[in-house]
Residue, then its C-alpha position, 0 to 999 in steps of 0.5 A: x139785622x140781628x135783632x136778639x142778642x143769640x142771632x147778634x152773637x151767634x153770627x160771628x166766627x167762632x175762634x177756633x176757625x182760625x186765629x187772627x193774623x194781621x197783614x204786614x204794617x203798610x208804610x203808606x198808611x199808617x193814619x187812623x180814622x176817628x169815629x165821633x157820633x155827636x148831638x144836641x143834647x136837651x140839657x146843652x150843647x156839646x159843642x166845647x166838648x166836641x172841640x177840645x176832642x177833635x182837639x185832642x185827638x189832633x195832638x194826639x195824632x201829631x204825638x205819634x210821629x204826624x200820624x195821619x189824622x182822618x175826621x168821620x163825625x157822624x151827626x146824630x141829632x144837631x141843632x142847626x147852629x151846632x151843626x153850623x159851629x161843627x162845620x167851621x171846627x172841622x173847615x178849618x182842622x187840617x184833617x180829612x173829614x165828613x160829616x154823616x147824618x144820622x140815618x132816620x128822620x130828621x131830628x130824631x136821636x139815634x142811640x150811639x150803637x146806630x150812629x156807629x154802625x151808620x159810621x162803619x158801614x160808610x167807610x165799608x163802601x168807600x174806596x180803600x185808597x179814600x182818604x177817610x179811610x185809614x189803617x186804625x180805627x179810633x172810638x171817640x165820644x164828643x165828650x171825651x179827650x184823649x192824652x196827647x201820647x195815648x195814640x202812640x202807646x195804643x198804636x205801638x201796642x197793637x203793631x208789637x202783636x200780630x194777633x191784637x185786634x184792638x188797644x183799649x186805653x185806661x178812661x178816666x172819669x173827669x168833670x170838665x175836659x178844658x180842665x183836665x187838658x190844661x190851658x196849653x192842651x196838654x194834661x193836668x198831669x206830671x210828665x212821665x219819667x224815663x221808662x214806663x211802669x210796671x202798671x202801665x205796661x200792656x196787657x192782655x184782657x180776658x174778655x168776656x167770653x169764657x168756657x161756661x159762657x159770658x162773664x157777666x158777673x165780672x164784666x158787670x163789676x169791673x168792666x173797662x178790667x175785664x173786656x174794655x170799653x169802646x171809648x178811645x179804642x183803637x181797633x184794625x179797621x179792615x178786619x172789622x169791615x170784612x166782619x161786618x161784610x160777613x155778618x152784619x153791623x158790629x154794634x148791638x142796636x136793640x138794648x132797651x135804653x140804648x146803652x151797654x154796647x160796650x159790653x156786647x161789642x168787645x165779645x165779638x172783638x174778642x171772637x176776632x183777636x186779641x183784646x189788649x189794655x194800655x194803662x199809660x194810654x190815658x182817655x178821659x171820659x167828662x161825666x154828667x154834670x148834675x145830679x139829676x142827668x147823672x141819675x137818669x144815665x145810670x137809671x139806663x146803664x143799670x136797666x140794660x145791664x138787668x135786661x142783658x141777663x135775661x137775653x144772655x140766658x134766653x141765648x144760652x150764654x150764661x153759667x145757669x144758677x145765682x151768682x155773688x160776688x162779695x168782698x171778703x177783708x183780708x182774703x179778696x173777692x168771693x164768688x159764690x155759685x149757688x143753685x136757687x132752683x128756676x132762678x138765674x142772677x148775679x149779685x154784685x157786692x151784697x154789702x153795697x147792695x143792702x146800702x142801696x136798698x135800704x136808700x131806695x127803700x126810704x126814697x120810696x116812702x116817700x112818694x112826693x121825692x120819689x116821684x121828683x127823682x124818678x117821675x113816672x117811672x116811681x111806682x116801678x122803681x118802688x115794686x123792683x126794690x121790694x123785690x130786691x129786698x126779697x132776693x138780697x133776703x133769700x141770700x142772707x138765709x143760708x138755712x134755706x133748704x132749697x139753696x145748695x151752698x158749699x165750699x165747692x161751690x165758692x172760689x176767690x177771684x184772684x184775677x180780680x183787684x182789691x176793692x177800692x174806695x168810692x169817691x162819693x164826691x163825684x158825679x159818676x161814682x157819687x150817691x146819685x150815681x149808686x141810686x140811678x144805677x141799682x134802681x135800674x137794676x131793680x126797675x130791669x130785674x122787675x120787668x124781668x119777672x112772669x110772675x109777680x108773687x116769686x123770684x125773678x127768673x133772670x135779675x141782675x143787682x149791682x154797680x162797677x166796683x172801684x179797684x184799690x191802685x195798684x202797687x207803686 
């Protein structure tokens, strides 16, 4: 097991060996095998959800020309009833299914990253006839739901290029699933007019990996634009068994909160094939459901995201120095590499990031509500953002002698969208969300740090960035 990211990344083939060439299309199977790990969550059952997944996924699968639909549900911490209800959902699906417990004692939640390297390295060992075992492999959550022509256009875009490893849909954030398919299942949605837009039509991701290493900066402000996410992701199933044959679990299990494997996992897709995005393949994606369990997820995403600046550096994979991203009106996205001596960081909208500060600052003064938001971690929360203070300051003071800021130095990002606008009023881009995430930033960056009275040596400040629509 690769236990730090150098070792999980270093495993894997280097793509100047060879490009990747899939194998002629079978006729005999061209079904796809969705992979869903699903628990009993402390705030609620997922039952619903579950079901209007495996709901959508079969129409979806019926959409793509009755492609073959196989069901692998891995049972990642069930209660006795859910599991009970999950065995009558699949009994009677009409697809070829299994359930697999979770690996470890019973009753203990393994993160996603576990549950879907116990899901691959199942169908690793069944026969290639197995009718588990299909062509495509689809990535789902029990929360998610994709679009009943998602398959299709995911499909189609995968089989029209032989170098495609995986097909990453367009995931949007929705509060409830029922509602977002609509009573007859289908999206609350206008049909599609003959042809396909020019924004909807196929193209090819950059990927996080670049000359100078991982793109952590642009992968951290505009991911699912960058790399992907794993979320309805369908990738060619037998090439990631024999990756994972060769060079061990495909998923990243060590992150300290158990998220952002997404971000690791789409690097070694990329290292194997090509990464494509399919904007008219729609997945959605149902978002917490209070304030509180959206701050706790976000808390997690931004301490993982902190923490991953650390063992990227320590693997060697990062451009060394300090880098802003900043949006400039008028003019587009500006980054900006400066050399802060033994210091190596991203700033992610700096603007954004003062807002932030100052929220957190105010919640911190007052230990009664920073205790009810974040519990013991309160203390940490309040030393990362006085932290955070001190590095956003060092940033404002261009007079500073030891930072060599200069024209040459900055560059816009033409590859990057236009800043779009929050929507406040949502739970996963809301105010909560913009707290829990940088929070974690600063908790994350904080442990980061060898000695308490300097700069971090490694930090990582700032949230996904909306992107403005594109041109109708």
């Amino acid at each position: 097991m690769n236990t730090t990211v150098s070792a999980y990344l270093g495993a894997r083939p280097d793509p100047r060996a060879g490009a990747f060439r899939a194998s002629p299309a079978c006729a005999d199977d061209m079904g796809v095998t969705a992979l869903v790990p699903t628990y009993t969550a402390a705030d609620g059952d997922r039952s619903a959800s579950l079901r209007l997944c495996v709901g959508a996924a079969r129409a979806a699968a019926r959409q793509a020309g009755d492609m073959p639909l196989a069901l692998l549900v891995v049972d990642n911490g069930l209660s006795p009833a859910a599991a009970r209800r999950l065995g009558e959902l699949l009994s009677t699906s009409g697809c070829a299914y299994h359930v697999l417990p979770a690996p470890g004692p019973v009753g203990q939640r393994y993160a996603a990253a576990q549950a879907r390297n116990a899901g691959l390295a199942f169908l690793g060992e069944l026969p290639a006839d197995s009718p588990l075992r299909h062509r495509y492999l689809l990535f789902l959550d029990d929360d998610t739901a994709p679009a009943p022509d998602s398959l299709a256009l995911l499909r189609e875009a995968l089989d029209a290029r032989d170098h495609a490893i995986a097909a990453c849909p367009r995931v949007v954030p929705v509060a409830d699933l029922a509602h977002w398919l609509g009573t007859a299942g289908q999206p609350a949605r206008t049909a599609r007019t003959a042809g396909r837009a020019p924004a909807d039509q196929p193209r090819r991701l950059a990927g996080p990996l670049t000359e100078a290493g991982y793109d952590l900066l642009s992968v951290t402000s505009h991911g699912s634009l960058v790399t992907g996410r794993t979320v309805g992701l369908l990738v060619r199933l037998d090439p990631v068994l024999d990756l994972i044959r060769a060079h061990g679990p495909l998923f990243y299990e060590h992150t300290p909160y158990g998220s952002s494997e997404d971000m690791l996992v789409m690097a070694v897709l990329s290292r194997l094939g090509e990464l494509w995005r399919v904007p008219g393949a729609t997945v959605a994606d149902e978002a917490r459901s209070t304030p509180g369990s959206t701050l706790r997820q976000q808390f997690a995403w931004g301490y993982d995201h902190a923490w991953l600046a650390r063992a990227l550096a320590e693997a060697n994979l990062l451009d060394a120095g300090v880098h802003v991203l900043g949006w400039r009106p008028g003019t587009g996205w500006e980054h900006t590499h400066a050399d802060w001596g033994a210091c190596n960081g991203f700033l992610i909208n700096p603007a954004e990031l003062r807002l932030a500060h100052r929220l957190l600052t105010a919640i911190g003064d007052d230990q009664g509500v920073a205790a009810e938001m974040f519990g013991a971690t309160a203390p940490r929360v309040a030393a990362g953002t006085h932290l955070l203070g001190r590095v956003l300051a060092r940033w404002q003071a261009g007079a500073d002698p030891e930072c060599r800021e200069g024209p040459a130095l900055r560059r816009i990002r033409t590859d990057l969208p236009p800043l779009g606008s929050r929507d406040w009023a949502s739970m996963r881009d809301g105010m909560d969300a913009l707290i829990g995430h940088v929070a974690g930033n600063a908790v994350g960056s904080l442990d980061n740090c060898t000695d308490p009275a300097a700069l971090p040596p490694f930090f990582l400040y700032g949230a996904r960035q909306p992107a403005a629509p594109p041109p109708a």
